[in-house]
N, C-alpha and C positions, 0 to 999 in steps of 0.2 A: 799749115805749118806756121807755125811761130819764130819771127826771126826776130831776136832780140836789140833792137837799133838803140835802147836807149843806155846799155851797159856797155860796159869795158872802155875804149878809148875815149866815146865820149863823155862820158862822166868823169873822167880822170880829167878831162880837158875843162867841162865847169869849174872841177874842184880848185883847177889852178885857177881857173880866173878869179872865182872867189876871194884865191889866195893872194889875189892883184896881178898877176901875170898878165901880160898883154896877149894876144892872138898875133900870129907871124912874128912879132918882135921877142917876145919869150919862151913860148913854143910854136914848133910849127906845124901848120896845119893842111890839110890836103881839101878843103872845103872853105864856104865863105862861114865867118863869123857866127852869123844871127840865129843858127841853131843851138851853136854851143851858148850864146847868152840866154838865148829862152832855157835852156836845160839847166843854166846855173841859178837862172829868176827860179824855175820849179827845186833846184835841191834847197837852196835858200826856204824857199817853205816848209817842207820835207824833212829836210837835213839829207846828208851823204849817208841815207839807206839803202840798201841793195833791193831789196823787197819793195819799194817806194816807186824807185826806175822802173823794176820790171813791172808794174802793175802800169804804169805808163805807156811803156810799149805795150803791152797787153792791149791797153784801150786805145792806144793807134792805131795796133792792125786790126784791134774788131772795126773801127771807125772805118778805117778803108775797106774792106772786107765788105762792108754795110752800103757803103756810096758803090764799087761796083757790081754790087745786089741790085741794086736799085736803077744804076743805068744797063743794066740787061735787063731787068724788067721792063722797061721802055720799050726794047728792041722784039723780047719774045714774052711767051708766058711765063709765070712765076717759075713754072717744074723748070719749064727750058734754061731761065736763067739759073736756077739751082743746081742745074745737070752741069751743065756748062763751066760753071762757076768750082765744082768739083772736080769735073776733070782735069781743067787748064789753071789751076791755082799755081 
């Protein structure tokens, strides 16, 4: 399952910062800081694309997806950990 973390509010929340907005002082925010500035450091290269974000979160959740492949491989065999890994996602 693909769950998109890197669109909708938070990119709307880089965009202001961009736009100079402070965090809690200009909008407010339900989280600390230093996500939405790394995502505005990444739209800054980017630009405010949609397609850009989502390829983003794409390769964060393969990223994650990939580290706990790899510590259940530790635990059992490769199938094990693939079995596993498919049912309890």
């Amino acid at each position: 399952m693909y769950f998109p973390v890197f669109v909708g509010w938070f990119s709307a929340y880089a965009h202001r910062r961009i736009e100079g907005y402070l965090p809690y002082k200009d909008t407010g925010l339900f989280l600390t800081p230093l996500f939405i500035r790394q995502l505005s450091q990444y739209e800054r290269l980017i630009g405010p694309y949609f397609f850009g974000l989502r390829y983003l979160g794409l390769a964060a959740v393969m990223g994650l997806a990939t580290v706990i492949y790899m510590m259940l491989c530790g635990k059992t065999s490769s199938f094990g950990a693939a079995l596993s890994f498919a049912l309890f996602r």
